[in-house]
C-alpha positions as CSV (number, residue, x, y, z in Angstrom):
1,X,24.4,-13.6,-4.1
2,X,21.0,-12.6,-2.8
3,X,18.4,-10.7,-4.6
4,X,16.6,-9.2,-1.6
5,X,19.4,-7.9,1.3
6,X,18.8,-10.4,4.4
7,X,20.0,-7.2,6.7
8,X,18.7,-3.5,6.3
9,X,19.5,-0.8,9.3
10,X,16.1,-1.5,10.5
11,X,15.8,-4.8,10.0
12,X,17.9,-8.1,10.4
13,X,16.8,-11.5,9.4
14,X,18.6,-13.7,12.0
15,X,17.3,-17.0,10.1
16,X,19.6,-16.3,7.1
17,X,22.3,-14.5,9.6
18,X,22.1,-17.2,11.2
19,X,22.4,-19.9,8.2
20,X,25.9,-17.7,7.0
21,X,27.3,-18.0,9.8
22,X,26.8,-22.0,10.2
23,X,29.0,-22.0,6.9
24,X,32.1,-20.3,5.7
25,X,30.1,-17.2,3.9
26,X,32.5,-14.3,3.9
27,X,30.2,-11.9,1.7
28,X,26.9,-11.1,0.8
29,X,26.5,-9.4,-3.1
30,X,22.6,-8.3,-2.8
31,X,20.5,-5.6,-4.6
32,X,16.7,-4.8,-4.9
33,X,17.0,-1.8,-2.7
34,X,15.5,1.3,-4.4
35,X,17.3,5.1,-4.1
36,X,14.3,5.8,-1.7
37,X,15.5,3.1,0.3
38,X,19.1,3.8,0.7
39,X,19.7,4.8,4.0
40,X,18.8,1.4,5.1
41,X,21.1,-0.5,3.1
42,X,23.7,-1.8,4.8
43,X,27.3,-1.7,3.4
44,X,30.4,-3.2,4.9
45,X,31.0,-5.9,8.1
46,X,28.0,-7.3,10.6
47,X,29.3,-10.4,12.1
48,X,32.5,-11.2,10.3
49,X,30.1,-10.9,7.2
50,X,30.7,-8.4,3.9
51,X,27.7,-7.4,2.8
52,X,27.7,-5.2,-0.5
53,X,24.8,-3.9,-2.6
54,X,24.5,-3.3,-5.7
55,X,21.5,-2.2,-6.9
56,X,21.6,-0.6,-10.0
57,X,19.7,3.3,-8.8
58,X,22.1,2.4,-5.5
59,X,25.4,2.2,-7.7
60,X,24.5,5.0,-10.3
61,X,24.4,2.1,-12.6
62,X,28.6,1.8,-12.6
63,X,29.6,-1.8,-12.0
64,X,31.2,-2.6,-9.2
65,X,34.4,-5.0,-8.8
66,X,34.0,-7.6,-6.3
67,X,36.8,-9.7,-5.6
């Protein structure tokens, strides 16, 4: 779990992509993206990796079951 998202559409930190994929990390839970910002979070596989976000304005404030 990640507060700020290591990948956006626009941008991609490769350090941390890079990090996850050294180890067995099947999914990224990260938030602190804002509804203005929505269109560049990213939801769903890059690189064998889940990322999910679930910031609270993103969600509509209903939780989300991650399993």
């Amino acid at each position: 779990m990640l507060h700020y998202p290591p990948i956006t559409k626009i941008t991609k930190s490769s350090e941390y992509i890079n990090l996850m994929l050294n180890y067995p990390v099947e999914k990224v839970v990260y938030g602190h993206i804002h509804s203005d910002s929505k269109e560049f979070c990213v939801n769903g596989l890059y690189k064998g990796i889940e990322f999910i976000c679930v910031s609270s304005d993103i969600i509509n404030f209903n939780p989300l079951r991650i399993l």
